[in-house]
C-alpha positions, 0 to 999 in steps of 0.5 A: 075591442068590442067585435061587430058580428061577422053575421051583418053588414058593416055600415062604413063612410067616408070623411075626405073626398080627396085624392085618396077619399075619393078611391076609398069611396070607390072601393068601399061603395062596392065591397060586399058585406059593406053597407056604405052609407055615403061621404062627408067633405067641408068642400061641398063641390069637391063632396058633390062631383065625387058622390055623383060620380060614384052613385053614393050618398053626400053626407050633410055634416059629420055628426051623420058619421059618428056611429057608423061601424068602420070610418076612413078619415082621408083629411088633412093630417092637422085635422086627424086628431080632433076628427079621429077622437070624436068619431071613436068616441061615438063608437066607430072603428077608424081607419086613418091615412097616413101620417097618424097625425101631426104630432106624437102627442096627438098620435098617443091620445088618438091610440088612448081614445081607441082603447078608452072607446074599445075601438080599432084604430088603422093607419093607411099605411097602404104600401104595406098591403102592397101584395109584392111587399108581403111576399117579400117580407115573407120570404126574407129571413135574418135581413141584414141591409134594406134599402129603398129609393121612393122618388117622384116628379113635383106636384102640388099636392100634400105640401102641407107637409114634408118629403119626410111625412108624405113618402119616406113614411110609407118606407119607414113603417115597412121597416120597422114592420120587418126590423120588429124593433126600434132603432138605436141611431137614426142619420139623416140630411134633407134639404127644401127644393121647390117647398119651404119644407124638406123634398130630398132626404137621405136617411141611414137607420140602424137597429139593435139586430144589427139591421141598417136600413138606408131610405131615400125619398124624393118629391124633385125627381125627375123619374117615378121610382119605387124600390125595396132592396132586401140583403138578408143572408144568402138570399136577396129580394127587389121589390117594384111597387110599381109592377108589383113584382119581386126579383130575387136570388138566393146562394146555393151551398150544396153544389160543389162550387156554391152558385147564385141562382135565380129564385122565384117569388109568386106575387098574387097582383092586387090593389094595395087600397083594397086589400087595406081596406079589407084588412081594416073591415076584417079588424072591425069585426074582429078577425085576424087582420094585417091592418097597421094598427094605431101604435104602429103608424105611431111608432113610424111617425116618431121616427119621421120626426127624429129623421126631420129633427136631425134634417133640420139640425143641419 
């Protein structure tokens, strides 16, 4: 990949002023060794209320972006792949929301793209720069069971696509992250609530390791739930996304009678979009980076997939 010197400020924009587009162009407007150059919206009203609200430019069209060093796309997933390609074709670095894109075909060119046009390409697996999430994950040794529960009350927003691709996949990614390999059996059920597509899903995975992850995810609830429950061995670790903490208790053996005893675990709070962002700024300069790579949100958008066939096997 082709570095940008860590001596000049890296140009950035925005594309997609939505719900998520709106915070990157709050955090990226003011991040320092950024020169933002402004956001590009087809909805011009939407573009308009979120440029003046935070002093930046509005771009007129995207052809402004291509060229710009670093490029958040936050549209809607169908558009990810056209979108993506041409702007790492002009030459910029690319961070996407998640998911990658709407299909595993269209994921595989937008990673050949990246490496044609020597360019990095992200994913905004933001739940994975959550700082209780890197603290626990580099803590826990030899998991063996992993758990999570991601439950949220109805809104109206992301019904493009299912439970499956707008918040089972965050967990999805932290799993695959941890397990460091792909699984051998994926089970799951799922059924439309409020949607014609899936918002309840259950879904048990098992690795090679002998890993067994069990995610649930739920856009019908009546509670917002955010959990990651971590079994390894002699240790186990409670994420709170929410809060931004990790409970956590190991089993002491060198006691005469071993005993469980409470362990503290430090989490340093932090806005996870910002450390995103940072670690995506980070690789378009080419320095060490925890950004999720292209083929990584790729391998958690197969996985969705296979979750989502076997849904609708049922």
């Amino acid at each position: 990949m082709n570095e940008t010197s860590t001596t000049q400020n890296i140009t950035a924009a925005v594309v997609g002023t939505g719900h998520l587009g709106r915070h990157h162009v709050r955090i990226l407007s003011q991040m320092s060794g950024v020169e933002f150059v402004g956001a590009f919206d087809t909805d011009s009203t939407q573009l308009e209320a979120i440029t003046g609200e935070h002093g930046v430019t509005a771009l007129e069209s995207i052809d402004v972006v291509c060229g710009v060093d670093a490029v958040v796309v936050a549209t809607p997933t169908v558009n990810h792949c056209e979108t993506v390609c041409r702007l790492l074709a002009s030459g910029s670095h690319v961070l996407v929301e998640k998911p990658i894109a709407s299909s595993v075909e269209e994921a595989d060119r937008m990673i050949e793209e990246a490496k044609q046009a020597q360019r990095f390409l992200a994913v905004g697996h933001v739940e994975f720069h959550n700082p209780a999430v890197q603290a626990a994950l580099g803590l826990a040794e030899n998991v063996r069971y992993l758990e999570t529960q991601r439950l949220s009350p109805f809104t109206a927003r992301s019904i493009d696509v299912d439970v499956i691709l707008d918040l089972m996949i965050h967990d999805l990614q932290i799993t695959l992250a941890l397990a460091g390999e792909e699984p051998t059996e994926i089970r799951a059920v799922g059924v439309p609530v409020l949607t014609d597509k899936v918002d309840l899903c259950h879904a048990w995975i098992e690795f090679p390791s002998g890993l067994v992850a069990n995610l649930t995810a739920s856009r019908v609830s009546a509670e917002r739930v955010r959990k990651l429950r971590l079994f390894a061995r002699d240790s186990y670790f409670s994420v709170d996304y929410a809060d931004q903490s990790v409970t956590s208790a190991q089993l002491v053996r060198s006691a005469a009678i071993p005993e469980i005893a409470p362990r503290i675990v430090e989490v340093t709070e932090q806005e996870p979009l910002k450390a995103e962002l940072d670690a995506f700024i980070a690789a378009c300069r080419g320095e060490d980076s925890a950004a999720v790579p292209g083929h990584t949100g790729r391998d958690a958008l197969a996985a969705a997939i296979q979750i989502r066939d076997q849904v609708e096997s049922r």
